[in-house]
Each structure stands twice: as C-alpha cells, then as structure tokens.
TITORTI-305817 format. One record per residue (C-alpha): residue in one letter; chain; x, y, z. Coordinates in steps of 0.5 Angstrom, whole numbers, always signed. Layout:
! residues N
R  aa  ch      X      Y      Z
R   A   A      X      Y      Z
...
! end
This chain:
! residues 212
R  aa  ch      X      Y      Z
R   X   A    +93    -21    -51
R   X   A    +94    -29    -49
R   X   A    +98    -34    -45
R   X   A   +100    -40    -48
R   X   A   +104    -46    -44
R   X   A   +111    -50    -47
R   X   A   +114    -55    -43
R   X   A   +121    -56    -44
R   X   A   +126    -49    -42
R   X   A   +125    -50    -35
R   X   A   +126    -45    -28
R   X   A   +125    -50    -23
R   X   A   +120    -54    -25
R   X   A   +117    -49    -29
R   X   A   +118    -46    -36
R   X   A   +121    -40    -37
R   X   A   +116    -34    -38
R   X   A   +117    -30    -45
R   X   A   +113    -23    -46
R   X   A   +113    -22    -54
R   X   A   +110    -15    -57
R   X   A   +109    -12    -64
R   X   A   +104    -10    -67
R   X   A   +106    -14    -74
R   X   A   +101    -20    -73
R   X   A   +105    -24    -78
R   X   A   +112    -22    -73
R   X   A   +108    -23    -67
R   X   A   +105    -30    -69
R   X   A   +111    -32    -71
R   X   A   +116    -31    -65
R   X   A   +112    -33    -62
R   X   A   +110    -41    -65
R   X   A   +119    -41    -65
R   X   A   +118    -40    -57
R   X   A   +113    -44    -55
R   X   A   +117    -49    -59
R   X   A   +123    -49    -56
R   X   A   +119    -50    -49
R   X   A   +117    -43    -46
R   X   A   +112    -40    -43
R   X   A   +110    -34    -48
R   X   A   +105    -28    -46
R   X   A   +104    -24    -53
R   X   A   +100    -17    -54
R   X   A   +101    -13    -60
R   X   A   +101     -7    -57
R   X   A   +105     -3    -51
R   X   A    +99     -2    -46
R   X   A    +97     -8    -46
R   X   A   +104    -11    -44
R   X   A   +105     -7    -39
R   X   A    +99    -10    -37
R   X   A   +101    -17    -38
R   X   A   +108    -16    -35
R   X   A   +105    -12    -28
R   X   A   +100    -18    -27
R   X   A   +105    -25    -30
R   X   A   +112    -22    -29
R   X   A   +116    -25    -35
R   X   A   +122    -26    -34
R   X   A   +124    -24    -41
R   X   A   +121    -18    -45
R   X   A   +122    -18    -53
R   X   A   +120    -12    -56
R   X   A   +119     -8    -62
R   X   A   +122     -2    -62
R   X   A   +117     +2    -66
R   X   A   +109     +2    -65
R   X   A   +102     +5    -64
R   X   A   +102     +9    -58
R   X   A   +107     +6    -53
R   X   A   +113     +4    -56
R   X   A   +118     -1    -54
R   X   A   +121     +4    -51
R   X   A   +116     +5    -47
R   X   A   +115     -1    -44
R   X   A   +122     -2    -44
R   X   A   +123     +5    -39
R   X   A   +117     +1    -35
R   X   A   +120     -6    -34
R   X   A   +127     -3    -32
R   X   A   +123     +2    -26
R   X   A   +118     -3    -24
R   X   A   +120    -10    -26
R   X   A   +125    -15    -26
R   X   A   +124    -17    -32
R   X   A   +130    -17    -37
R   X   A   +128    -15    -45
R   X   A   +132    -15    -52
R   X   A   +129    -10    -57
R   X   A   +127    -13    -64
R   X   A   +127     -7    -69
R   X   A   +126     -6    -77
R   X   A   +132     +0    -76
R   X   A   +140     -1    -74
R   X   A   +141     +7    -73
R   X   A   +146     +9    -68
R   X   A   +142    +13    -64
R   X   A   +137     +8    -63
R   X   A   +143     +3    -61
R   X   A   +145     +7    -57
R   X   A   +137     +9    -53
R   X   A   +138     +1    -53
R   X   A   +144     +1    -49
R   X   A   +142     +6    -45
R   X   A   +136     +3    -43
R   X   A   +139     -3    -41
R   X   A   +137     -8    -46
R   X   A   +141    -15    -46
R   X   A   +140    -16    -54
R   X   A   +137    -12    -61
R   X   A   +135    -16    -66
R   X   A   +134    -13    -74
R   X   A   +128    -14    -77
R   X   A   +126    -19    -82
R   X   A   +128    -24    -76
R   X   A   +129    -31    -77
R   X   A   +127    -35    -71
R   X   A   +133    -39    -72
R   X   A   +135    -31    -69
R   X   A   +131    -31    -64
R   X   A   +132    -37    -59
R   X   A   +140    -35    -58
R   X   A   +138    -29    -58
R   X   A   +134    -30    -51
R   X   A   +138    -36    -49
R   X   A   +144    -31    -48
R   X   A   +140    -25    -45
R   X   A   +137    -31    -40
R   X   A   +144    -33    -39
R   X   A   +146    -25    -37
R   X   A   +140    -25    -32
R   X   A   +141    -31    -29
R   X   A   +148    -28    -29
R   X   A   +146    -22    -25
R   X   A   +145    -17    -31
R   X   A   +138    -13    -29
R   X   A   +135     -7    -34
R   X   A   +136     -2    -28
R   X   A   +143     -4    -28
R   X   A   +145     -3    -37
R   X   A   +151     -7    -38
R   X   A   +150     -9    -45
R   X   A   +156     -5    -48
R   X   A   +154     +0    -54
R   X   A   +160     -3    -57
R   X   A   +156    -10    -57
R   X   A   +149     -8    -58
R   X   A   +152     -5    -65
R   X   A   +155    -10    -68
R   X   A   +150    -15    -67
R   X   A   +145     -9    -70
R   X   A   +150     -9    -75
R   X   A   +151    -16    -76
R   X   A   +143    -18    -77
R   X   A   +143    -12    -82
R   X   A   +149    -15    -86
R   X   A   +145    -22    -85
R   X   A   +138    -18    -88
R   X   A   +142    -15    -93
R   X   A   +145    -21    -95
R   X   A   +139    -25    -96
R   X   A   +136    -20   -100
R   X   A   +142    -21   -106
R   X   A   +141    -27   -105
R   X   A   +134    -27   -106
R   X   A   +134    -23   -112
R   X   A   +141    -25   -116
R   X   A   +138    -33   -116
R   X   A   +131    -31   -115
R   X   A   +130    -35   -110
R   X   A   +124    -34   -104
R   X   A   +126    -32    -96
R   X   A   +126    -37    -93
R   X   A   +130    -41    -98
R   X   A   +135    -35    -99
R   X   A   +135    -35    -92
R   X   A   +137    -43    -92
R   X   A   +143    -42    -99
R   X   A   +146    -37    -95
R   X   A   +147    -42    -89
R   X   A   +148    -48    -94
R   X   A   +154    -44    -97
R   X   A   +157    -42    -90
R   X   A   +157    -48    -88
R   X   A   +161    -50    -93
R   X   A   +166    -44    -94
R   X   A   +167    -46    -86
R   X   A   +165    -40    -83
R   X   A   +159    -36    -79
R   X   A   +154    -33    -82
R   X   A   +156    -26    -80
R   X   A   +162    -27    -83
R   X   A   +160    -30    -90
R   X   A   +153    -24    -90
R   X   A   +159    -19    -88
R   X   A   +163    -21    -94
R   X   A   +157    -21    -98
R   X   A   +155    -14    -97
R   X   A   +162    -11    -98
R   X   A   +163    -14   -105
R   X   A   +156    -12   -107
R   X   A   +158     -4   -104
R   X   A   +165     -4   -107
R   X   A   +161     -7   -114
R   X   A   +155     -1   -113
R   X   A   +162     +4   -112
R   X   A   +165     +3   -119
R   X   A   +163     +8   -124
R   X   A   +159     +7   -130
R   X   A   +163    +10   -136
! end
C-alpha cells in the first residue's frame, strides 16, 4: 500500500483524498495514474485488510473498490466503511448481475462501474459521487436507488460489450476500439451509452436470426 499526492482537485486548500483497491495490479495501477492526474490525493492497497487499514488511519473521502478479491472483498470493506467512517465508495466490478447491484445499493454505494474500465469512466464517476457526499448522501444512509446503480451497471456493460465488436469486426486494439467508438457518437451526435446500446441490440437481434 502507498500514499501519493496531486495538487489540483481541492477540499480547502487540500487535494481530495481517494481509496483505491484491487487486486489487478495493472487495474490498481491504472486508476490510480488517471486520479492522480486529475489532481487528487490517492491511498492504493491491493487487498481488503490493508485498506481498512489505510482507510481507519487517512480518512479518505472516497473509496473505490473492487467487488471481488482474495480475502476481504469490496464488500467488506465497504460494510466497514459505512459502520465506521464517513467515507463514501463507488464499487468497481468485472460482473453487472442484479443481485450484485442490488447488495451494492443496499450497502449505500454512491456508484458502480463494469470492468474493463477506461479512466475517461472513472474521473465522472467520482466527481459525482463527491457531489452527492458534499450533498449530504453518506453510506449509512444509501440513496442511490436500485433503479440508477442498474442502469449505470447496465450502460458500462453496453459500452464494454460494444467495444468489444468493435474490436473484432475492424480488428482494432482497446484502447483504439474504445476511441472509434467515441469518434462515431460524436458524429452520430449522441452519447456513448446511447450509441454502445444500439450496438449491442443489433448484434443480439443478428446472433437471434436462425441458421437455415
């Protein structure tokens, strides 16, 4: 686990401080480059015991975890966070089944991201989950409806899902699937959500159509 510092996004005259766990090293990583860039405070562990550690002695403000690890899950360090803390936490997960939503909102998450996650993702993502804490939305008082933690699992399914075909019909890498499919709903002049949805709706009704 490690302490690192940015500048820029500021509670005061200090940056705000972000929890990030996983157990993907190359996730972990990741994230936690994009944050930093963007100007916060960021405290990584790549296991459960070890950020409720850091998370009992920093006090982050936001915690964004990975559902499913060795040992102590998201989950429970979330459960910790809402009994113990102040600290707010947005679930980051390579799954978007309903029972799983539906633990999350029970919990209290203020968010819920579907891996494979693309910082462009993450950065609105906490931004509006510190927007509802500054609006008063804790973890021991969930109110992030079942209804919007759904579709927003739902919608990064789509986006992950649509990037994919993207990625096997032009043969195209990740990070340049990720890019064309922006690239094209910019063009079409509607969201990414909107385009990826419409994507994955044609490829089921064409994966539907019996063979003769």
């Amino acid at each position: 686990m490690s302490l690192g510092a940015a500048n820029d996004r500021t509670i005061g005259a200090r940056p705000t401080r972000i929890l990030v766990v996983d157990d993907d090293r190359l996730v972990l990583a990741t994230v936690v480059a994009g944050l930093r860039q963007a100007g916060f405070e960021v405290l990584e562990a790549d296991n459960g015991d070890d950020a409720i550690l850091l998370a009992r002695n920093h006090r982050p403000r936001l915690a964004i975890l990975d559902m499913r690890m060795q040992g102590k899950s998201g989950m429970d360090v979330a459960r910790y966070l809402a009994s113990n803390t102040s600290t707010g936490f947005i679930f980051l997960s390579a799954f978007g089944d309903q029972s799983i939503v539906d633990e999350s909102a029970r919990l209290g998450a203020l968010g819920y991201l579907v891996k494979p996650i693309d910082i462009r993702q993450i950065v609105p993502a906490v931004n509006a989950a510190l927007a509802k804490l500054d609006a008063g939305q804790t973890p021991s008082a969930p109110a992030a409806p079942r209804a919007a933690l759904a579709a927003a699992a739902s919608a990064a399914r789509d986006e992950a899902i649509a990037v994919g075909i993207l990625m096997e019909r032009l043969r195209l890498d990740q990070a340049r699937a990720v890019v064309a499919l922006r690239e094209q709903a910019r063009a079409e002049g509607r969201s990414v959500e909107s385009l990826a949805s419409s994507m994955v709706e044609a490829a089921n009704r064409l994966n539907s159509i019996a063979r003769s």
